[in-house]
C-alpha positions as CSV (number, residue, x, y, z in Angstrom):
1,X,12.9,-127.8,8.8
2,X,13.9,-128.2,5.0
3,X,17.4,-128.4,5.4
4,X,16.6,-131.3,7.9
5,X,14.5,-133.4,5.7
6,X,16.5,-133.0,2.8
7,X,19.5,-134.0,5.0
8,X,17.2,-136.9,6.1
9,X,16.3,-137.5,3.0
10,X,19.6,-138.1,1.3
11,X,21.0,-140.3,3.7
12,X,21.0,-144.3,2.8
13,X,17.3,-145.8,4.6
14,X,16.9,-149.6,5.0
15,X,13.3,-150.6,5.3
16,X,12.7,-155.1,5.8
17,X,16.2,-155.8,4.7
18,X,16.2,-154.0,1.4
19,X,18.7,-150.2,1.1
20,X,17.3,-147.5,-0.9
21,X,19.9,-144.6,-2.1
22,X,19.4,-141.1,-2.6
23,X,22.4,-139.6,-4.4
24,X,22.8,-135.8,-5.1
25,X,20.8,-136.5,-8.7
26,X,17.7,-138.1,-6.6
27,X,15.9,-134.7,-6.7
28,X,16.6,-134.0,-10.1
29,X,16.0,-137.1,-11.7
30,X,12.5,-137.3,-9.4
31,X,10.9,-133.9,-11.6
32,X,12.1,-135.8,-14.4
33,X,10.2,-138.8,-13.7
34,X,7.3,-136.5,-13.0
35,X,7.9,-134.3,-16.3
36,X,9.2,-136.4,-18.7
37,X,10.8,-134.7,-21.9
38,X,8.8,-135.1,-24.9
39,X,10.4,-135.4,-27.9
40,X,10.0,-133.4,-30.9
41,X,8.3,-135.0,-33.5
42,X,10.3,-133.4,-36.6
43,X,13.7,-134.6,-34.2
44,X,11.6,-138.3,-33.9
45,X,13.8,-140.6,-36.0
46,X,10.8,-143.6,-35.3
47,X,9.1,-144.9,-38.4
48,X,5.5,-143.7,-39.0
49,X,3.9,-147.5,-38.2
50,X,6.0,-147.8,-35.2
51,X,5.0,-144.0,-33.9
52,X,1.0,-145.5,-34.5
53,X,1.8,-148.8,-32.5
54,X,3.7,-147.3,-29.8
55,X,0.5,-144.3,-29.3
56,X,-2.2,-147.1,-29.3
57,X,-3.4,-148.7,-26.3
58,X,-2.6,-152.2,-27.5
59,X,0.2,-151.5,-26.7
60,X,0.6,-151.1,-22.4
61,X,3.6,-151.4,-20.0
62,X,2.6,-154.9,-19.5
63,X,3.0,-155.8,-23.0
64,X,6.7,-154.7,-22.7
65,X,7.0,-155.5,-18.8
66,X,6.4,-158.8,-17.4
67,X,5.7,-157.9,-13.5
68,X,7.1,-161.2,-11.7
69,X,5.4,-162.3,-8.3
70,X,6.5,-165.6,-7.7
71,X,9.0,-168.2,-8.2
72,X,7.3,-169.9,-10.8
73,X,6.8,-166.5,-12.6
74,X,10.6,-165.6,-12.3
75,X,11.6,-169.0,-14.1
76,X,9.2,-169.2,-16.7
77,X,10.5,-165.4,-17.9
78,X,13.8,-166.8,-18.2
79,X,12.5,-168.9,-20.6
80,X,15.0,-171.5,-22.5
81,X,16.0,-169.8,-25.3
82,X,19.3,-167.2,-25.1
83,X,17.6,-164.2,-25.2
84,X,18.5,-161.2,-23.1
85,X,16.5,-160.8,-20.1
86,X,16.9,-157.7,-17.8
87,X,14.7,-157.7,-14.1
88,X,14.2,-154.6,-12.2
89,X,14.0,-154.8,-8.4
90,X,12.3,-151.9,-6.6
91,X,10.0,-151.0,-4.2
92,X,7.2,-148.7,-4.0
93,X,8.3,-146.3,-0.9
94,X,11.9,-146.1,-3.1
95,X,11.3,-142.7,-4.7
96,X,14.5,-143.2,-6.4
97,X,13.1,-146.9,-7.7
98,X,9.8,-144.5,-9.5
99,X,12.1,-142.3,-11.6
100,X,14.4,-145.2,-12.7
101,X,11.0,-147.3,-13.6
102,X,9.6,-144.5,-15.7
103,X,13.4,-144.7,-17.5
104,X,13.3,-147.9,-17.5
105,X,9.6,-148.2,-19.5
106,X,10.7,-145.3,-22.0
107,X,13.8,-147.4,-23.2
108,X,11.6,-150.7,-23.0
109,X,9.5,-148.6,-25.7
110,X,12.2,-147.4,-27.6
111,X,14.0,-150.5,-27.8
112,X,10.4,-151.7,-29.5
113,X,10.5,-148.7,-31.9
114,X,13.7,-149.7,-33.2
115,X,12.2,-153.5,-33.7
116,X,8.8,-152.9,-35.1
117,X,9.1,-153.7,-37.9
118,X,10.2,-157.2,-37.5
119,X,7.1,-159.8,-37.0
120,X,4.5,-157.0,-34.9
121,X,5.7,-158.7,-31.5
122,X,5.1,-156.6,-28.7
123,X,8.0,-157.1,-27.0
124,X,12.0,-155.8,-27.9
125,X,13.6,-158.3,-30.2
126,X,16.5,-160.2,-28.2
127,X,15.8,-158.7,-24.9
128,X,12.8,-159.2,-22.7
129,X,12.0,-157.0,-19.3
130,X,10.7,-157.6,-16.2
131,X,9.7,-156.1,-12.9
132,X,9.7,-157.5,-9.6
133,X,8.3,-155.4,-6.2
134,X,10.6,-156.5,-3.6
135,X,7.6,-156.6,-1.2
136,X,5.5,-159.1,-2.9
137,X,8.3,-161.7,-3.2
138,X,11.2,-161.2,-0.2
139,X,12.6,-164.5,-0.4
140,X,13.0,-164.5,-4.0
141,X,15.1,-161.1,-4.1
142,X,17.1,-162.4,-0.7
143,X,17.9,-165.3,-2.5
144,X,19.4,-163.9,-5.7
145,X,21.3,-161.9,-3.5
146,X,19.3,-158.2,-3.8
147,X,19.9,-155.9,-1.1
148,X,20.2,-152.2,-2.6
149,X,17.6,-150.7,-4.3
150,X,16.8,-149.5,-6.8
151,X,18.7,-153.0,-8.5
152,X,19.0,-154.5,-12.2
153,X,20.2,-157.8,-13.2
154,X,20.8,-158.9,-16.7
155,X,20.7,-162.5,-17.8
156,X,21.3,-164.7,-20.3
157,X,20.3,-168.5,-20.8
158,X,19.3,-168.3,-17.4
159,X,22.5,-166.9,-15.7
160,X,23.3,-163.8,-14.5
161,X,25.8,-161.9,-17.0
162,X,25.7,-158.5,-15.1
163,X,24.2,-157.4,-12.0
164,X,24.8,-153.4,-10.5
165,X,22.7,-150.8,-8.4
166,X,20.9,-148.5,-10.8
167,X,20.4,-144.9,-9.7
168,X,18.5,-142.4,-12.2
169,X,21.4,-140.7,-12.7
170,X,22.9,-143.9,-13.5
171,X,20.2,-145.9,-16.0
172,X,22.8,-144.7,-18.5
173,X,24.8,-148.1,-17.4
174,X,22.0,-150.5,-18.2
175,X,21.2,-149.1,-21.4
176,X,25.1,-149.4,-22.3
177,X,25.0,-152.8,-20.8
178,X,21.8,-154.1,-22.8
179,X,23.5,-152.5,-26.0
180,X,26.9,-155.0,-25.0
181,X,25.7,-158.2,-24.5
182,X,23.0,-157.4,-27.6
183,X,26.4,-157.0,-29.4
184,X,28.5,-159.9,-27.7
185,X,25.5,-161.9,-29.2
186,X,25.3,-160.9,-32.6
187,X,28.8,-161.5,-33.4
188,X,28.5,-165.3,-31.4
189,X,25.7,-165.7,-33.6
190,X,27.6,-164.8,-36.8
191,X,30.5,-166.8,-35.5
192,X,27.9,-170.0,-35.0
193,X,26.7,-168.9,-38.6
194,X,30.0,-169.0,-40.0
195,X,31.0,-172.5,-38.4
196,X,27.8,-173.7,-39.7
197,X,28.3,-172.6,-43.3
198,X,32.1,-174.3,-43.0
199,X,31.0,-177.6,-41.5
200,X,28.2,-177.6,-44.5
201,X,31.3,-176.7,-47.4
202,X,33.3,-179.4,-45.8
203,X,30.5,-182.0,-45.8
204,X,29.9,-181.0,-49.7
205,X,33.7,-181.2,-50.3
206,X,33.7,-184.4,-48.9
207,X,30.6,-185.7,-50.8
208,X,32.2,-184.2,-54.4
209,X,35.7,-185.5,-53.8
210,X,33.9,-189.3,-53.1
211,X,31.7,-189.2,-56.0
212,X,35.1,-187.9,-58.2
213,X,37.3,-190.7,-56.4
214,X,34.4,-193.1,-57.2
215,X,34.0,-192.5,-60.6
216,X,37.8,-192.9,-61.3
217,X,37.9,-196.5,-60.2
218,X,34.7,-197.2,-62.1
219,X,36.6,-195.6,-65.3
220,X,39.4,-197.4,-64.7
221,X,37.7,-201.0,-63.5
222,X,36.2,-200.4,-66.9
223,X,39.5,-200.1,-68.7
224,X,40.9,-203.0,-67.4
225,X,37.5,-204.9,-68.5
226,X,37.9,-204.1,-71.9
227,X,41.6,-205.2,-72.3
C-alpha cells in the first residue's frame, strides 16, 4: 500500500485545468517546509535593527506578500513604476506549491533584511511579491497563460521578463533570477545616470562657450568704438 501511493503520488495530477508536479525532491523538500532550518544566530550576518524588525509582529507575510484576488488587484500590484515584481501561482491541494511558498516567504524576508535599513519600508527595495491561489481567480491565471503548478512569473514595467515552473528543489532559479534582473537594473540605471550627467556637462559647455563667444564680440565691438 505505500509503494502504491508513493507511486501515485509522484505521478503528474491535473485538478480544473491546472498540473501539479511531484519530482523525486517533493518528499524532501515537504519536511523541509514543515522543519524549516534555523539559522544560527552567531552565523546570522543581519544587522541587529533588522533581526528586531524582522521578529516583531509588525512585520507579517502580508506586509511582504500582496495576496492578489482579482483583476483589479493584479494590475494595481504592477504598479507604474519599473520595479521588479515576482507573482507566485499555487494552489492549496499542491503540496509541492506549500514548501515552495514557505521558500518563497523566507527569501521575501531576507531580501527585507538586506534593505532595512533604507527608509523602514516593509517591503524589499526594487522588488515586490505577490501571491495568487489559482482557485480564487481561474480566468486570470488561464489568461496569462498558467497551467503547471507550482508557477512564478517575474515582471518588469508591467511585462513579463521571465516566466518558469518552480519546484522546491528548484526555488534556487528564482532567487538567481530576482538577483539578474535586480542587476540588469542597476547598471541601466547607472547607464541612465551617466547619460544624464553628460547631457547636463554638454548643456553647461554649451552655456560657457556662448557667454565666452559673447563677451569677445562685446570686447571687440568695444574696440572698434574707441578707434
Amino acid at each position: 500500500l505505500s509503494l502504491f501511493l508513493i507511486a501515485f503520488l509522484s505521478r503528474p495530477f491535473d485538478v480544473g485545468g491546472f498540473t501539479t508536479s511531484h519530482t523525486q525532491g517533493f518528499f524532501r523538500s515537504s519536511l523541509n517546509a514543515q522543519n524549516p532550518v534555523t539559522t544560527s544566530p552567531a552565523k546570522n550576518s543581519i544587522p541587529n535593527a533588522a533581526t528586531t524588525l524582522l521578529n516583531s509582529d509588525l512585520v507579517t507575510d502580508s506586509d511582504l506578500i500582496t495576496t492578489i484576488i482579482s483583476s483589479r488587484d493584479y494590475s494595481s500590484f504592477l504598479g507604474d513604476d519599473d520595479g521588479l515584481r515576482v507573482i507566485r501561482f499555487h494552489a492549496s491541494f499542491c503540496r509541492a506549491c506549500k514548501a515552495v511558498g514557505t521558500k518563497y516567504r523566507r527569501h521575501a524576508r531576507q531580501m527585507l533584511s538586506e534593505t532595512s535599513g533604507s527608509g523602514g519600508d516593509s517591503r524589499p527595495a526594487g522588488v515586490r511579491f505577490a501571491d495568487i491561489e489559482v482557485s480564487k481567480n481561474p480566468e486570470l491565471c488561464q489568461s496569462l497563460g498558467v497551467k503547471v503548478l507550482p508557477y512564478v512569473q517575474i515582471y518588469r514595467n508591467r511585462r513579463v521578463v521571465e516566466e518558469f515552473t518552480c519546484r522546491p528543489s528548484e526555488f534556487d532559479m528564482l532567487v538567481k533570477a530576482i538577483d539578474r534582473h535586480l542587476a540588469d537594473y542597476s547598471v541601466e540605471e547607472d547607464r541612465n545616470d551617466l547619460g544624464r550627467r553628460l547631457d547636463e556637462g554638454n548643456a553647461l559647455g554649451n552655456e560657457l562657450l556662448r557667454i565666452y563667444l559673447s563677451s569677445r564680440n562685446e570686447t571687440a565691438v568695444a574696440a572698434v568704438g574707441s578707434k
